[in-house]
C-alpha positions in Angstrom: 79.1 37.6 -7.9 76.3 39.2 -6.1 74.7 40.5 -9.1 74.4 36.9 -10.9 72.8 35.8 -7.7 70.3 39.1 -8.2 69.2 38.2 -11.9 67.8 35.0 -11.2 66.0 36.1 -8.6 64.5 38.8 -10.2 63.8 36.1 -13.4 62.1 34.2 -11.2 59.5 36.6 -9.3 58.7 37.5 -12.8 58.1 34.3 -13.6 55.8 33.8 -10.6 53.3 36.3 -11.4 53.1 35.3 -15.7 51.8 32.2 -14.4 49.2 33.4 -12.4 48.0 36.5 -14.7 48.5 35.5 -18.2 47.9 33.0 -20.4 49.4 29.6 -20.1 51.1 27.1 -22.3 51.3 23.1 -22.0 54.4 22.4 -24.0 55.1 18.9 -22.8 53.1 16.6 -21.1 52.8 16.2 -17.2 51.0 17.3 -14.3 50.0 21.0 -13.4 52.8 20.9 -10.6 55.7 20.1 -12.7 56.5 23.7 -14.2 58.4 22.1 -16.9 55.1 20.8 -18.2 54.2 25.1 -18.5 58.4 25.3 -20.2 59.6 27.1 -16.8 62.6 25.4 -15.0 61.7 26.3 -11.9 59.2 28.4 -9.8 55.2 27.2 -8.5 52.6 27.2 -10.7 49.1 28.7 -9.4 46.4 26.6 -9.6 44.4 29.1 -11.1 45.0 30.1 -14.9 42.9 32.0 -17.0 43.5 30.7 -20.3 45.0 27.1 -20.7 46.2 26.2 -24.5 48.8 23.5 -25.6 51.4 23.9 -27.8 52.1 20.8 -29.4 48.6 18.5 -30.7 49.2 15.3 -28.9 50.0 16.8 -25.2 48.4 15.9 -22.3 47.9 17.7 -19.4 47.2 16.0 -15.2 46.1 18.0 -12.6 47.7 16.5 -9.6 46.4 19.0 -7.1 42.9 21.0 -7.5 43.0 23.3 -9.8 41.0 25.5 -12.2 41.0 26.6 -15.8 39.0 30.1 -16.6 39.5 29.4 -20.3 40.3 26.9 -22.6 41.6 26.7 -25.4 41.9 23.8 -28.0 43.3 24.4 -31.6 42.1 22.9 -34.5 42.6 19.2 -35.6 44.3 18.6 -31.9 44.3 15.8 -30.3 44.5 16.3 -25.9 44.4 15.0 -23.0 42.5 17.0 -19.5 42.7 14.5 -16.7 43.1 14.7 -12.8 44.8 12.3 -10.5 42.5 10.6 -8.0 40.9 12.3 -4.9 41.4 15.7 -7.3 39.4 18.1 -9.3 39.9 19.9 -12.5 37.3 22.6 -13.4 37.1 24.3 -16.6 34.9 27.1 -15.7 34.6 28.6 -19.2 36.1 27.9 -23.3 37.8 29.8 -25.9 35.8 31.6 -28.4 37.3 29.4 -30.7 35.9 26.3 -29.4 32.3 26.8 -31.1 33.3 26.6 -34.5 33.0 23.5 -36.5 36.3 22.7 -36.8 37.8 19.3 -35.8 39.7 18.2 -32.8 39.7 15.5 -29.9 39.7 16.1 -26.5 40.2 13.1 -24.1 39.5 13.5 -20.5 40.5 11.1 -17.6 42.6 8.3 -18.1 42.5 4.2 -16.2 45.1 5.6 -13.8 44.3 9.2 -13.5 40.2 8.7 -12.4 39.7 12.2 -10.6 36.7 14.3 -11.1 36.4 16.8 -13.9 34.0 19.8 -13.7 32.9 21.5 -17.0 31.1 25.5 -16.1 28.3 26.6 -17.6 28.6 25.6 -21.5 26.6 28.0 -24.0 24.7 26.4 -27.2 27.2 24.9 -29.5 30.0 25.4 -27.0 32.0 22.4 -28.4 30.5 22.1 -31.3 33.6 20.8 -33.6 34.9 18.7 -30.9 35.2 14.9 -30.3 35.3 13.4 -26.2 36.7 11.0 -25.2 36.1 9.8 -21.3 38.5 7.2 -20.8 37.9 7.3 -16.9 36.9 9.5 -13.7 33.8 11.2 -13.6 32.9 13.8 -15.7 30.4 16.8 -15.1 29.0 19.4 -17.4 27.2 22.1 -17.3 24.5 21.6 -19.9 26.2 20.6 -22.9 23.5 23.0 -25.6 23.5 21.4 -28.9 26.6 19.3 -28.8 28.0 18.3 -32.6 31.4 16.1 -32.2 31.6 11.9 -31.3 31.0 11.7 -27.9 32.8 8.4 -26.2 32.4 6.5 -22.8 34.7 4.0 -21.9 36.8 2.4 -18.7 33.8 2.7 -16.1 33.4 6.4 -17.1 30.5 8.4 -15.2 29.6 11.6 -17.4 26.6 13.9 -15.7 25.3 16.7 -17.0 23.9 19.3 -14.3 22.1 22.8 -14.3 18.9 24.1 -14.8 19.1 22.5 -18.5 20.6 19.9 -18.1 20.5 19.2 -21.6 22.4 16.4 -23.7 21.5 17.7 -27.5 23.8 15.5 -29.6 20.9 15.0 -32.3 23.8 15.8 -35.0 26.7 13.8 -33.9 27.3 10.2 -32.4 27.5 8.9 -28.9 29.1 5.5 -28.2 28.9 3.9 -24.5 30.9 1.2 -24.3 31.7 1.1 -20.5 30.1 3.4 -18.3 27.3 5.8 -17.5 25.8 8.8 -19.0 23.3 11.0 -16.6 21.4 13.6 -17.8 18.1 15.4 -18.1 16.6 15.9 -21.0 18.5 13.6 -24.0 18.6 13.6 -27.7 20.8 11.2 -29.8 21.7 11.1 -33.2 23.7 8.2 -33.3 23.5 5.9 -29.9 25.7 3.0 -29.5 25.0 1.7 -25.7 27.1 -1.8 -25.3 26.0 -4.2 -22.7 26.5 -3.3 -19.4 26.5 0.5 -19.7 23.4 2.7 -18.8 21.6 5.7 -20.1 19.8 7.8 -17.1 17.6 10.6 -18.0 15.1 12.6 -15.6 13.0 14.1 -18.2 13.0 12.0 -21.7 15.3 10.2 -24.0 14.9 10.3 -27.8 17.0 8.8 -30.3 16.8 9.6 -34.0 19.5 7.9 -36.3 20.1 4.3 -38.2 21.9 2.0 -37.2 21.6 2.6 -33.1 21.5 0.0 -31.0 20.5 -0.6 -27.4 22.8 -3.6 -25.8 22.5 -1.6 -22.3 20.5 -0.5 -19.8 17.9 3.0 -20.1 16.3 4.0 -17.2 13.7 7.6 -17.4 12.2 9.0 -14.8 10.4 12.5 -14.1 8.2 14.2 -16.5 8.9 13.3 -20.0 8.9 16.2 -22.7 5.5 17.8 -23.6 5.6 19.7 -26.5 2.8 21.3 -29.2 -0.6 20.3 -30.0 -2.1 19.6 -33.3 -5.8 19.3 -33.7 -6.2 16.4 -35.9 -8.6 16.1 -39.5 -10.3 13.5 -37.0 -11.5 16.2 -34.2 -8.5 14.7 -31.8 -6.2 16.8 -30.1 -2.5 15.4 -30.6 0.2 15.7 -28.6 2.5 13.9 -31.1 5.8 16.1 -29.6 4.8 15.0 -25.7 7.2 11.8 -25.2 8.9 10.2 -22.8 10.8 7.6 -24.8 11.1 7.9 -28.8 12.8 5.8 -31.3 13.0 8.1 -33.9 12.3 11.7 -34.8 9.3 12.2 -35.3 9.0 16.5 -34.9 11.6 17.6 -37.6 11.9 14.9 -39.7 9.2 12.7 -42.6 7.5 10.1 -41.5 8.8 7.7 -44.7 12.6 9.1 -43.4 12.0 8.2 -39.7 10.7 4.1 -41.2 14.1 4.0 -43.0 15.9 4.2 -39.9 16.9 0.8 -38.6 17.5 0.5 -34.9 18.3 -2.5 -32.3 17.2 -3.5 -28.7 19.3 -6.2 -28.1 19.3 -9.5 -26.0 21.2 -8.0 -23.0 19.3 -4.9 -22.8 17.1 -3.4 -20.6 14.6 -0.5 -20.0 13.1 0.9 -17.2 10.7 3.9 -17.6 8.3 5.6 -15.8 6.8 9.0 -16.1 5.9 11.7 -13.0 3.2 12.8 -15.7 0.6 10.5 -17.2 -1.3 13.1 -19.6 -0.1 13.0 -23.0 3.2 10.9 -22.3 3.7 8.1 -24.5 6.8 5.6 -25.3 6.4 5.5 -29.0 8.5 3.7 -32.0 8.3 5.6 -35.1 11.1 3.9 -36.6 12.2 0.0 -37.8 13.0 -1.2 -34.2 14.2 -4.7 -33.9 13.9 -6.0 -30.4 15.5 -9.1 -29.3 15.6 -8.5 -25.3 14.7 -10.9 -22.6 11.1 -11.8 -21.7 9.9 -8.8 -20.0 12.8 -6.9 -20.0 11.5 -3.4 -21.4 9.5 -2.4 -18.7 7.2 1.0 -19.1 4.8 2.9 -17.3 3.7 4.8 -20.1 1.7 3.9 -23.0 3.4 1.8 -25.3 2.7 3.4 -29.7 3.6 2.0 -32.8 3.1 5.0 -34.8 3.4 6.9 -38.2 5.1 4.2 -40.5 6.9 2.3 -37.5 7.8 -1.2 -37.6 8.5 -3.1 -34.7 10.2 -7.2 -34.9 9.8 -9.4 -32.1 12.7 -11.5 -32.1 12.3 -13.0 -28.3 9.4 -13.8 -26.8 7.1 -10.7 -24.8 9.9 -8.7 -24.6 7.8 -6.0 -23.0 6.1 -5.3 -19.6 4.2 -2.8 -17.6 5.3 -1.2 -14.6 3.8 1.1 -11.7 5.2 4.6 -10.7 7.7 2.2 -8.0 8.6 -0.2 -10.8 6.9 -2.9 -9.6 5.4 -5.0 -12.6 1.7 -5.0 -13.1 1.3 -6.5 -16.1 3.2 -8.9 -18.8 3.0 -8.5 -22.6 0.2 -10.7 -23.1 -2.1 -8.6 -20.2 -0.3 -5.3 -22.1 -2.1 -3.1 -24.8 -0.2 -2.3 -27.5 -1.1 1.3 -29.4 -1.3 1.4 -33.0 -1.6 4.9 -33.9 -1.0 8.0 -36.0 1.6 10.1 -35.9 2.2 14.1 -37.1 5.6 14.4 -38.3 6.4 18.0 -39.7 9.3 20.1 -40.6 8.0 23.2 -38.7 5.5 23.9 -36.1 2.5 24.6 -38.3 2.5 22.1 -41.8 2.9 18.7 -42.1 1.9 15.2 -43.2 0.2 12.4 -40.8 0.8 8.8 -41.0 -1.0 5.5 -39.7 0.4 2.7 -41.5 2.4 0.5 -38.9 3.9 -3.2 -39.2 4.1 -5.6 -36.4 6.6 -8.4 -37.6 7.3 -11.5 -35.5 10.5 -13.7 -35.2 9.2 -15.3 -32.1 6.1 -16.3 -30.8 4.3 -13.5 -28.9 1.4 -12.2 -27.1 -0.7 -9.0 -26.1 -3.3 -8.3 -24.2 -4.9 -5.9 -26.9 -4.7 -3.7 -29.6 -6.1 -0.1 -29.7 -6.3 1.3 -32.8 -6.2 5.7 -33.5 -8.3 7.1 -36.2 -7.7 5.3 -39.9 -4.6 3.4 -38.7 -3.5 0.1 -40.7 -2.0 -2.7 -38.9 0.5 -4.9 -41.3 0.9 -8.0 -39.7 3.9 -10.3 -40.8 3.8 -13.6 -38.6 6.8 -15.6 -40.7 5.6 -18.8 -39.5 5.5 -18.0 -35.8 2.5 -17.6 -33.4 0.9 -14.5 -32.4 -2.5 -14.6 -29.8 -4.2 -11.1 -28.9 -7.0 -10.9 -26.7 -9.0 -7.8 -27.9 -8.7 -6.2 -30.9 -10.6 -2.1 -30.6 -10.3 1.1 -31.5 -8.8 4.2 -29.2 -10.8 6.8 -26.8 -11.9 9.4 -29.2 -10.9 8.0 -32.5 -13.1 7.8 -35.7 -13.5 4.0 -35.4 -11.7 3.5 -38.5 -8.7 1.0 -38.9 -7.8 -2.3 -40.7 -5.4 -4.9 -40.1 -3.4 -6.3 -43.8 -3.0 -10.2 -43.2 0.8 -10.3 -45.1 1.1 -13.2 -46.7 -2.4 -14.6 -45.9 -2.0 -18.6 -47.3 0.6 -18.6 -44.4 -2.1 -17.8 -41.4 -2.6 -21.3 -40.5 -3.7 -21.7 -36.7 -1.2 -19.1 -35.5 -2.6 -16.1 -35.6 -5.6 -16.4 -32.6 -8.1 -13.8 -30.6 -8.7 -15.2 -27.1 -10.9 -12.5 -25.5 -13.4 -11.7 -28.1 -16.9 -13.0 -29.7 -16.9 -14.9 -33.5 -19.5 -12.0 -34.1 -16.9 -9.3 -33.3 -14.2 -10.5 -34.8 -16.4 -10.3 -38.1 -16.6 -6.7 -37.8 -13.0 -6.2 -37.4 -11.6 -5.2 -41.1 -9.2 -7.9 -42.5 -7.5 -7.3 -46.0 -5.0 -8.6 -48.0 -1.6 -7.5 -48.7 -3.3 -5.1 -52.3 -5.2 -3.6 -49.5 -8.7 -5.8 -50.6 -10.9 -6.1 -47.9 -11.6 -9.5 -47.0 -14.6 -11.7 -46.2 -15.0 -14.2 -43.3 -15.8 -17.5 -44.7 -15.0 -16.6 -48.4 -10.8 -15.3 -48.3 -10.2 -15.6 -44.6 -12.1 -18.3 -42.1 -12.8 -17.7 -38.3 -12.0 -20.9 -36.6 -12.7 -21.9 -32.9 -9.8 -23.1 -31.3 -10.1 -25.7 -28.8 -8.8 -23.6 -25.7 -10.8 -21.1 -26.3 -10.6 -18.1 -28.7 -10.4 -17.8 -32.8 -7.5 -18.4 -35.0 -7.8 -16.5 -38.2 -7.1 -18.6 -41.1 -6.2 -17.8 -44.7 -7.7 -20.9 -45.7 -10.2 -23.4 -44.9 -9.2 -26.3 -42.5 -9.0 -29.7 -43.9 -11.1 -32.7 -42.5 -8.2 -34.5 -41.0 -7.1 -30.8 -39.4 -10.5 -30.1 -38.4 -10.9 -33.8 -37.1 -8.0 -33.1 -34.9 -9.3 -30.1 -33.5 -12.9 -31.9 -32.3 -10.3 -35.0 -31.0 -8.3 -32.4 -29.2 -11.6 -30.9 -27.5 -13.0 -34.3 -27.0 -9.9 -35.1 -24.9 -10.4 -32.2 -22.9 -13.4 -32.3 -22.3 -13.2 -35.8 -21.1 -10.2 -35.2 -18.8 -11.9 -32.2 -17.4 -15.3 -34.4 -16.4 -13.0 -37.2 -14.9 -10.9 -34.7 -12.8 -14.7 -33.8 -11.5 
């Protein structure tokens, strides 16, 4: 009888030390404390084990004290579950070899109920490259996440932060969808960005998103000092710094410029932006794909210079969408006191040859305003009003530019007292270089007419006013004039 009562025991201080020196197995769901979740029947389970692996592809594993894994390991085409109860932590200081090939599987970390914190080590390049998060609660910190090539997925109030010295989010290959929660990070590339309303974006260096059909329903905020990268000295005599950004809607370094217009992206109404830059030199917000924005009046608030670049198209959908902002977020200016950048762009598929681009739309499904427009060297402006008005007060060219640029009246029959220049002279606006949609330069009085508008400024017409219009105008003036002498 005493020897049965020996085995067991031994069994079990056998048992004791497997689970804290070699490799361990979930084989049914549960927390870390449960040693039937590891297949033992009894015994303690350290909370330290060096390699963590599940043997079934729909388990789920809690940690229900703090505890650590040195190594995991996820097969292929699995689909688990890492979570931690609340008030605990759950580190996963390193990953399986395995984990940086291409191959597919789903990890989903935290849970509604189970909302502890969940601490990813230091992550080498590609170090999930084949797999697909899901943070369906908790908070969620990584180590730099390198160039990151599964879906990446946000929900149930989630808070994912990336840490380190490069603190890096690289997921320019793959998709990242925020539905419901936040994702912190330095520096930020999306392929795919999907940011629903009420969920926020936070980067302290720059943000960059590069793929169709992203859209913006959330809230972005940037701060520190954007990403500066090489100059290219420009057939002009200017010194580019077309890599140096701080916010980018589209590629614009390793991409065409006619790919990066094809890519259709969305601000939408319930979103928000609020970037500033540490660094003024060189840091621009530009748009170098098809951006439609339909936010609220002076919602998108930067610091920075504002471009539409390269073949970029930008649609106005709400009215002045965009403001400027100091270093303390304060608003200094509203769109129509803004300038607006119309300018070149050097996109290239390596560091040294490439092909640049000037030929932006501005499209408007609102009425709108700007302070002014500041052209780069041999930029064209294509502006499509679709029946809505459009008032800029100065219309010049950029510091250092050749002087060259044009502005293509689409659809010119259509400019009919809705398409006005407040702050400059009639004799200035008949330098400026109007053409038509065949790119035909036009001539004031003969295919386009400079009329004065009564409250000041020029509309640009496509064709000359007729007497009862033009009687209107002087009646309109008259009335002004006469209530202005009376108020005297």
């Amino acid at each position: 009888m005493k020897k049965l009562i020996h085995i067991p025991l031994i069994a079990l201080s056998c048992l004791s030390y497997a689970q804290e020196n070699t490799p361990a197995e979930v084989v049914q769901s549960g927390n870390w404390s449960n040693v039937q979740t590891w297949g033992f029947s009894e015994g303690t389970m350290s909370t330290t084990a060096p390699s963590v692996s599940f043997g079934d592809a729909n388990l789920s594993l809690n940690a229900d004290v703090d505890a650590t894994i040195t190594s995991l390991n996820l097969a292929a085409d699995s689909s688990n579950t890492l979570s931690a109860s609340s008030g605990n932590k759950l580190l996963i200081s390193g990953l399986d070899s395995s984990m940086t090939s291409s191959q597919s599987r789903t990890l989903y970390l935290g849970s509604e109920t189970n909302t502890g914190s969940i601490e990813f080590g230091k992550i080498s390049n590609n170090g999930l490259k084949g797999t697909n998060i899901v943070v369906n609660g908790g908070d969620v910190t990584i180590n730099s996440l390198g160039v990151y090539g599964g879906a990446f997925r946000i929900n149930n109030s989630s808070n994912v932060t990336l840490i380190g010295d490069d603190s890096t989010y690289n997921a320019s290959g793959s998709k990242t969808y925020i539905t419901d929660g936040t994702l912190t990070a330095g520096n930020i590339v999306f392929g795919l960005l999907q940011l629903s309303a009420g969920s926020n974006v936070i980067s302290s260096v720059g943000l960059r998103i590069l793929n169709t059909d992203s859209f913006v329903d959330g809230n972005i905020k940037i701060t520190g000092t954007g990403v500066m990268g090489t100059s290219i000295a420009g057939d002009d005599g200017v010194t580019y710094n077309t890599r140096s950004f701080s916010l980018r809607f589209g590629n614009g370094t390793n991409d065409t410029y006619a790919s990066d217009a094809n890519k259709k992206m969305t601000i939408g109404a319930t979103a928000t932006i609020d970037q500033r830059c540490t660094r003024d030199n060189y840091i621009i917000n530009d748009i170098l794909c098809d951006l439609s924005v339909s936010a609220a009046t002076g919602a998108l608030k930067m610091q920075s210079q504002l471009h539409l670049a390269g073949n970029g198209k930008l649609t106005l959908n709400t009215k002045n969408a965009f403001s400027q902002i100091d270093a303390d977020g304060n608003v200094i200016a509203s769109q129509d006191k803004m300038t607006l950048y119309l300018s070149r762009h050097y996109n290239d598929n390596s560091a040294t040859t490439g092909v640049w681009a000037g030929d932006v739309t501005l499209a408007l499904g609102a009425d709108n305003e700007w302070g002014q427009f500041l052209f780069g060297s041999d930029v064209n402006l294509n502006l499509e009003l679709n029946g809505y008005n459009l008032t800029v007060g100065n219309i010049s060219d950029q510091a250092a530019s050749n002087g060259n640029y044009s502005i293509t009246l689409m659809d010119l029959a259509d400019y009919n007292n809705n398409f006005k220049i407040s702050g400059m002279s009639e004799e200035s606006i008949r330098l400026l270089d109007f053409r038509d949609s065949e790119g035909n330069s036009l001539v004031a009085g003969e295919d386009y007419f400079i009329v004065e508008a009564a409250d000041g400024g020029y509309y640009i017409n496509g064709q000359i006013p007729e007497p009862s219009e033009i009687a209107a105008i002087f009646g309109l003036f008259a009335i002004l004039v006469a209530l202005r002498r009376r108020s005297k």
